[in-house]
Each structure stands twice: as structure tokens, then as C-alpha cells.
C-alpha positions, 0 to 999 in steps of 0.5 A, a space after each residue: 500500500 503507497 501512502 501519498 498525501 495522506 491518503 491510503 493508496 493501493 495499485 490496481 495490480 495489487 487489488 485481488 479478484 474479490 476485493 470490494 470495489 467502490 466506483 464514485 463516478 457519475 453515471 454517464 462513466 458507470 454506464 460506459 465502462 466499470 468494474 463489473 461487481 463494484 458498487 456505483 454511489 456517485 461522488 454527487 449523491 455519496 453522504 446522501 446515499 452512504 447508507 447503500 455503502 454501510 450495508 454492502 461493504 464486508 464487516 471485515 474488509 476494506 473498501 477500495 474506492 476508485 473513480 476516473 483517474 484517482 481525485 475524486 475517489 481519494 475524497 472519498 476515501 478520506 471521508 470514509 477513513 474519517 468514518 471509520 471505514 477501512 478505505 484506500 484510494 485505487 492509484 490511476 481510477 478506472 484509468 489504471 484498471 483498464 490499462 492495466 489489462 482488467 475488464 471493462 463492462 458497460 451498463 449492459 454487461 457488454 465489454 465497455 470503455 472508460 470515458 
């Protein structure tokens, strides 16, 4: 795990399949391409939906938030880590993840791409 501005970072190449995702992007980025799995709350609508989180995140786990390039989701991540929440920031967003070779669905579970 690589800390940059105080802020838990971890690489796509280090996250294992099963690792829960949270993808803070806006709905027009989700419906184009995401992680298939992750969990969608949009930065926009995230201390009004938290709940949704509360309820699906392992008990035991941490909370992998990724978004476009990493900004958005480091927000979060410290928000969450405020909460109390095991939450790290995902280096390079859904950037990384795709060049890195990790599958992209659209919002109909067909391969997609991230915009």
C-alpha cells in the first residue's frame, strides 16, 4: 500500500479478484465502462446515499474506492477513513484498471470503455 498525501493508496495490480470495489463516478462513466461487481454511489449523491455503502461493504474488509483517474475517489476515501471505514484510494481510477489489462463492462454487461 503507497501512502501519498495522506491518503491510503493501493495499485490496481495489487487489488485481488474479490476485493470490494467502490466506483464514485457519475453515471454517464458507470454506464460506459466499470468494474463489473463494484458498487456505483456517485461522488454527487455519496453522504446522501452512504447508507447503500454501510450495508454492502464486508464487516471485515476494506473498501477500495476508485473513480476516473484517482481525485475524486481519494475524497472519498478520506471521508470514509474519517468514518471509520477501512478505505484506500485505487492509484490511476478506472484509468489504471483498464490499462492495466482488467475488464471493462458497460451498463449492459457488454465489454465497455472508460470515458
Amino acid at each position: 500500500m503507497v501512502f501519498g498525501a495522506g491518503v491510503p493508496t493501493v495499485a490496481v495490480a495489487d487489488l485481488k479478484d474479490g476485493d470490494f470495489l467502490l466506483d464514485v463516478r457519475e453515471d454517464e462513466e458507470w454506464q460506459a465502462g466499470h468494474a463489473a461487481g463494484a458498487l456505483h454511489i456517485p461522488m454527487s449523491e455519496f453522504v446522501a446515499r452512504y447508507g447503500e455503502l454501510t450495508e454492502a461493504a464486508p464487516q471485515d474488509g476494506r473498501v477500495h474506492v476508485i473513480c476516473r483517474s484517482g481525485s475524486r475517489s481519494a475524497q472519498v476515501t478520506m471521508y470514509l477513513t474519517q468514518q471509520g471505514i477501512e478505505a484506500v484510494n485505487v492509484a490511476g481510477g478506472m484509468t489504471a484498471w483498464e490499462a492495466g489489462g482488467r475488464p471493462v463492462v458497460d451498463g449492459q454487461g457488454q465489454p465497455g470503455a472508460v470515458v
